[in-house]
C-alpha positions in Angstrom: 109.3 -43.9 9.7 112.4 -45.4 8.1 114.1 -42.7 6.4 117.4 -43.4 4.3 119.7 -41.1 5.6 123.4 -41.0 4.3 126.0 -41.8 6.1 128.0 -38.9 7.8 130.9 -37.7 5.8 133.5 -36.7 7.8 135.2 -34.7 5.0 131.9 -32.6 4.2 132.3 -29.7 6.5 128.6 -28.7 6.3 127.3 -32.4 6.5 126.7 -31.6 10.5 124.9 -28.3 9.4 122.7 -30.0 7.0 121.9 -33.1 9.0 121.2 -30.2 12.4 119.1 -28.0 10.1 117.2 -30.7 8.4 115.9 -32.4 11.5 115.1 -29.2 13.1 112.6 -28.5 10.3 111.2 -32.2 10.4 110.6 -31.7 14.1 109.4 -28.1 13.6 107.2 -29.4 11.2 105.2 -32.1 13.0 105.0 -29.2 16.3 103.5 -27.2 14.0 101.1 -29.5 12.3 99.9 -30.8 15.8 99.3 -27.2 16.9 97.5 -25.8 14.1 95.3 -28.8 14.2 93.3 -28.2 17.3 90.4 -26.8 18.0 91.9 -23.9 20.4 94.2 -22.9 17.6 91.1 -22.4 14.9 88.8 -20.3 17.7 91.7 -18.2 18.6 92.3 -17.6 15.3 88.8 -16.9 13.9 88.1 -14.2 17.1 91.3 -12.6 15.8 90.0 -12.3 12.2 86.7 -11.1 13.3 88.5 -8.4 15.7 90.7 -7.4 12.2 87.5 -7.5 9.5 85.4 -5.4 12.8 88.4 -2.2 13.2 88.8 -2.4 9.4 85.1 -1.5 8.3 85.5 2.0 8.7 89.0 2.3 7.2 87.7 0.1 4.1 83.9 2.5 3.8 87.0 5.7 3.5 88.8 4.3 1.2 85.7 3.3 -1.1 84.0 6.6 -0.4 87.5 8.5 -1.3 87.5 6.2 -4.6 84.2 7.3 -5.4 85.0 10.9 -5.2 88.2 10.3 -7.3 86.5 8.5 -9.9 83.9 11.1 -9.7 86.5 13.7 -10.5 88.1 12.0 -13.5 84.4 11.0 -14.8 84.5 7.5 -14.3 82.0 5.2 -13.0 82.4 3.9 -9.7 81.2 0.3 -8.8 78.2 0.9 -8.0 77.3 2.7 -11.3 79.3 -0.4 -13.4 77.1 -3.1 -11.1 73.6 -1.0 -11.7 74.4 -0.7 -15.4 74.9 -4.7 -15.6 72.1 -5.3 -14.2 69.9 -3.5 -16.5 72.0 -5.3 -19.3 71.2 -8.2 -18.0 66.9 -7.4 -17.6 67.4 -5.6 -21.5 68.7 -9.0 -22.9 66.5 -10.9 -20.7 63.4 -9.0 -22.4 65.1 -9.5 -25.9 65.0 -13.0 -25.2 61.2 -13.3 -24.7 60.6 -10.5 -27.8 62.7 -13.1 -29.8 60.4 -16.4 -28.5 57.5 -14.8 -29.1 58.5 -13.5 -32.9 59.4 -17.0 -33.2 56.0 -18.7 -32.0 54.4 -16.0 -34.2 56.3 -17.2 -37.2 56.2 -20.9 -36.9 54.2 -22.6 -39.5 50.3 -23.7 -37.7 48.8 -26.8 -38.7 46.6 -26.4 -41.4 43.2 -25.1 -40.4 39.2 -26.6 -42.3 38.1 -23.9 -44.3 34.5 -22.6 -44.8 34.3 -25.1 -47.9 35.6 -27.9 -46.2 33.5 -27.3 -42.7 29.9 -26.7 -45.3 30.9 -29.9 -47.5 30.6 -31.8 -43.9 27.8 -30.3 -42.7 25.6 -30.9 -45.6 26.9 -34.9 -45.5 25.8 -35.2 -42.1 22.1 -36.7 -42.3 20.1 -33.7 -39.8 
């Protein structure tokens, strides 16, 4: 790694500082980049998650429930009520859908059908 570092300048007074402070991060850098590259690192890190997601359940169902009630309170729908109301939405325009291909098929032009005149004209050709 051939970096192109200035020169020192003796009459910068923070050049030392900069240079210090510069390499520190560089070598704190590739530490940390070695460390959070191992396997160790990602199974201590996902047993801590799973400890914080496991004691935060019941915080997180109290803080729903309370919502609920406070939406409740200022009649407004909760989640639950927006998410059921979608989903009927969702089957209502689904059904529309099929009422629409079906008017459609129903109104589509058939191919023209023999008539009685047509089907007794060939009938009375055909030698019996």
């Amino acid at each position: 790694m051939s970096e192109n570092k200035p020169p020192f300048d003796f009459f910068d007074p923070t050049g030392m500082l900069k240079t210090m402070r510069s390499d520190s991060m560089d070598a704190w850098s590739k530490m940390m980049i070695q460390f959070v590259n191992t396997e160790a690192y990602a199974e201590a890190t996902g047993k801590m998650l799973d400890a914080w997601l496991d004691s935060s359940a019941p915080f997180r169902k109290a803080i729903e429930k309370s919502m609920t009630q406070a939406l409740a309170s200022l009649n407004m729908p909760s989640r639950a009520e927006i998410t059921s109301l979608a989903e009927r939405l969702t089957n209502i325009e689904m059904r529309l859908d099929d009422i629409d291909a079906k008017l459609d098929e129903s109104l589509r032009p058939r191919p023209a059908t023999r008539t009685r005149k047509t089907a007794n004209a060939r009938a009375a050709k055909e030698p019996s």
